[in-house]
C-alpha positions as a printed NumPy array, in Angstrom:
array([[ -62.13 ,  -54.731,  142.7  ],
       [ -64.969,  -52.745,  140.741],
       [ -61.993,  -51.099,  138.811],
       [ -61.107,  -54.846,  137.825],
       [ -64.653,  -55.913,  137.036],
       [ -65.123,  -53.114,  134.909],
       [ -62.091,  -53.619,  132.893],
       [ -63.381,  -57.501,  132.163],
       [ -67.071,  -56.278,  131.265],
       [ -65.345,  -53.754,  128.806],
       [ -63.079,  -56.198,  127.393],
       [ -66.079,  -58.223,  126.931],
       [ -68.36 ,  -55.733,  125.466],
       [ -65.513,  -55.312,  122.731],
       [ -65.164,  -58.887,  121.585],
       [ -68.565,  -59.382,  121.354],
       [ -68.732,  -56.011,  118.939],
       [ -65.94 ,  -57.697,  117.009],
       [ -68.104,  -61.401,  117.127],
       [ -70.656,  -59.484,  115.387],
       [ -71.135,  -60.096,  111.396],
       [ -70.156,  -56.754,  109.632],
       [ -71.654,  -56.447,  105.975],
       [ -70.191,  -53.049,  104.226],
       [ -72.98 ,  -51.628,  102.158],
       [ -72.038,  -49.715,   98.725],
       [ -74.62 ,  -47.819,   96.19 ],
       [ -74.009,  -48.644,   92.843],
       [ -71.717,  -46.517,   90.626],
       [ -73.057,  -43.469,   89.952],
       [ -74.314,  -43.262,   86.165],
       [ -75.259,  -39.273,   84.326],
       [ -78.694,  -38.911,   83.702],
       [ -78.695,  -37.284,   80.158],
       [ -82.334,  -36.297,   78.427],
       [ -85.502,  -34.554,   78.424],
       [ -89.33 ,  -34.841,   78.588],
       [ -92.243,  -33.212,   77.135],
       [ -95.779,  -32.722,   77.415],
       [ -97.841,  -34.275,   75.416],
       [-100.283,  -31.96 ,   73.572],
       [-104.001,  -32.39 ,   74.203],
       [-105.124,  -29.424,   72.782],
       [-105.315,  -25.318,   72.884],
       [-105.124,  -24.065,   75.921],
       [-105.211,  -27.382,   77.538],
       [-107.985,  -28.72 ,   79.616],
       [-105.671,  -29.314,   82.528],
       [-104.496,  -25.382,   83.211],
       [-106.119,  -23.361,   85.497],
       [-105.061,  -19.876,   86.026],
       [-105.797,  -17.85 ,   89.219],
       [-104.816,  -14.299,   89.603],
       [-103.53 ,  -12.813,   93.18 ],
       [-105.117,   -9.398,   93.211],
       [-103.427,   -6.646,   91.256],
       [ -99.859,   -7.662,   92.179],
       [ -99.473,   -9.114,   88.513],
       [ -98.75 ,  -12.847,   89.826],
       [-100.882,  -15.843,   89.178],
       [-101.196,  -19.396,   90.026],
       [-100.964,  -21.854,   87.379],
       [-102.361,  -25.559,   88.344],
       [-101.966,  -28.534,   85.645],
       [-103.485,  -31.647,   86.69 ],
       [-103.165,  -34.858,   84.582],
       [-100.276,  -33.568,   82.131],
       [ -99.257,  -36.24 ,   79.632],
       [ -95.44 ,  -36.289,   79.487],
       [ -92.853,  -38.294,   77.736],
       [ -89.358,  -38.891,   78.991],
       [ -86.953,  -39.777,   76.509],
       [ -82.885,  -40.079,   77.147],
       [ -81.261,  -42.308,   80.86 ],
       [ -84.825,  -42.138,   81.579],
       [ -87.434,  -43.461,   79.483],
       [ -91.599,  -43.398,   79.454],
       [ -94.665,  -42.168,   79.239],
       [ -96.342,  -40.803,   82.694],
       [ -98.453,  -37.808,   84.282],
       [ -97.452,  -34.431,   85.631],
       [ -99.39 ,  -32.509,   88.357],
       [ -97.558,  -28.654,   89.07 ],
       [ -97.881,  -25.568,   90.875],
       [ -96.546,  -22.766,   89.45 ],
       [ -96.16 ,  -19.386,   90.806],
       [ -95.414,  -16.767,   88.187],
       [ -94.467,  -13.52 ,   89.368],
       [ -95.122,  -10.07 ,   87.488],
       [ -90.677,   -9.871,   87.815],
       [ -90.842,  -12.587,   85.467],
       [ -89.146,  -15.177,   87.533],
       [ -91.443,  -18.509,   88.534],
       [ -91.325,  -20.872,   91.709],
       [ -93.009,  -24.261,   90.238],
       [ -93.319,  -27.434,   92.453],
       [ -95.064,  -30.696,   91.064],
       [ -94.621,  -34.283,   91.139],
       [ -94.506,  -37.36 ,   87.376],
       [ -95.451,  -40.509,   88.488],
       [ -94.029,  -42.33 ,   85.543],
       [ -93.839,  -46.111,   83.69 ],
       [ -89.991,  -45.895,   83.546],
       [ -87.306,  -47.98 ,   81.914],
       [ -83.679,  -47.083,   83.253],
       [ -80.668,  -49.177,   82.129],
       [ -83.318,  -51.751,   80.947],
       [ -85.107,  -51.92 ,   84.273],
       [ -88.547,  -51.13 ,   84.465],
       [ -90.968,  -50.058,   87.211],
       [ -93.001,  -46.842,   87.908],
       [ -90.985,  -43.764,   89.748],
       [ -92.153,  -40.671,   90.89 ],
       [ -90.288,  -37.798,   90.447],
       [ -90.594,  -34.139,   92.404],
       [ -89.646,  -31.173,   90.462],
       [ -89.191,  -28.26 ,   92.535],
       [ -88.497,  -25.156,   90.307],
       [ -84.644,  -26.549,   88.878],
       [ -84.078,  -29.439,   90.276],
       [ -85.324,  -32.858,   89.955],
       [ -85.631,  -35.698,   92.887],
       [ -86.829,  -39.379,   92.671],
       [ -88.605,  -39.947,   95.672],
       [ -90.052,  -43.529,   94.733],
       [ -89.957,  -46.504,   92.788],
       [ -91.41 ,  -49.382,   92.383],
       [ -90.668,  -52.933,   90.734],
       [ -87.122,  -52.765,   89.472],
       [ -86.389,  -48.872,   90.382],
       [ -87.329,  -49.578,   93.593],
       [ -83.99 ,  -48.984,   94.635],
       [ -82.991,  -46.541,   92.742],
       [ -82.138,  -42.957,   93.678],
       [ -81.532,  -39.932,   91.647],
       [ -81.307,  -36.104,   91.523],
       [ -80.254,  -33.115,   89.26 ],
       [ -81.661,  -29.663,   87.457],
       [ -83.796,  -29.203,   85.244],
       [ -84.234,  -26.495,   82.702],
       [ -86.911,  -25.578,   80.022],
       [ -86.623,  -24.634,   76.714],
       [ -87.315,  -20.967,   75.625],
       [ -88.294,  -21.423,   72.401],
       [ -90.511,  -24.833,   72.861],
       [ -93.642,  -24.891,   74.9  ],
       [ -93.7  ,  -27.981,   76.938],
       [ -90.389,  -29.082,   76.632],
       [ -87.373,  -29.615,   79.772],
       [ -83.908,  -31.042,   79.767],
       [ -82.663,  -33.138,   83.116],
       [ -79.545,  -33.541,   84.199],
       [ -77.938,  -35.383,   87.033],
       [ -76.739,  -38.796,   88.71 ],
       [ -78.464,  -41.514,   89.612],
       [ -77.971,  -45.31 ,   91.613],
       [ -78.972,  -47.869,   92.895],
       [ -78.879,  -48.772,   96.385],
       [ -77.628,  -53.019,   96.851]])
């Protein structure tokens, strides 16, 4: 009898899953993110660098607050940059920092903010129009050209 009353609860559990609406949920296409940005000069050495030295190991801290950058390619506007960089006496870095930026993407505007963690790139917000919209890829700096960094990637937009 429990066997049987089981079997009917079970039965009924299922057509009410299959009662329920279903909605399928797809991100946009995803679309290359092609480009670069650059800091905007202020001046020599810029008022926003600090420098702090870590004993006689050779590494230092560099801080830049309030960097004016421009981002010019998939994603376009003007914004600030605020970085951490740790640069080591082997030459390599480790740099983490965050744009918040007045964006236009595929003619959609809004502000995102974007972390940069040494190469790679991550939206983590938007707002307005890029509020849905979701992105990540490297991100390398030019050699020969203070100030300047290439992005690549994918981004979409969530429905």
């Amino acid at each position: 009898m429990k066997k049987k009353i089981l079997g009917i609860l079970a039965s009924l559990l299922v057509i009410c899953m299959f009662a329920l609406p279903m909605y399928v949920v797809f991100a946009s296409e995803s679309t290359s993110v092609e480009g670069f940005f650059y800091v905007i000069p202020t001046g020599s050495p810029p008022e926003e660098l600090s420098i702090r030295t870590l004993g006689e190991s050779g590494n230092a801290i560099l801080t830049w607050t309030d960097l004016r950058v421009k981002f010019v390619g998939t994603i376009k506007g003007f914004g600030v940059y605020n970085a951490h960089v740790l640069s080591k006496s082997d030459g390599t870095i480790n740099a983490h920092g965050v744009v918040t930026l007045n964006a236009m993407v595929m003619g959609i505007t809004g502000v995102l903010t974007i972390k940069m963690e040494s190469y790679n790139w991550r939206i983590i917000s938007g707002t307005d129009g890029l509020e849905s919209l979701h992105g990540v890829g490297t991100l390398t700096w030019d050699e020969n050209i203070a100030g300047l960094y290439y992005l690549d990637g994918n981004i979409h937009f969530d429905p």
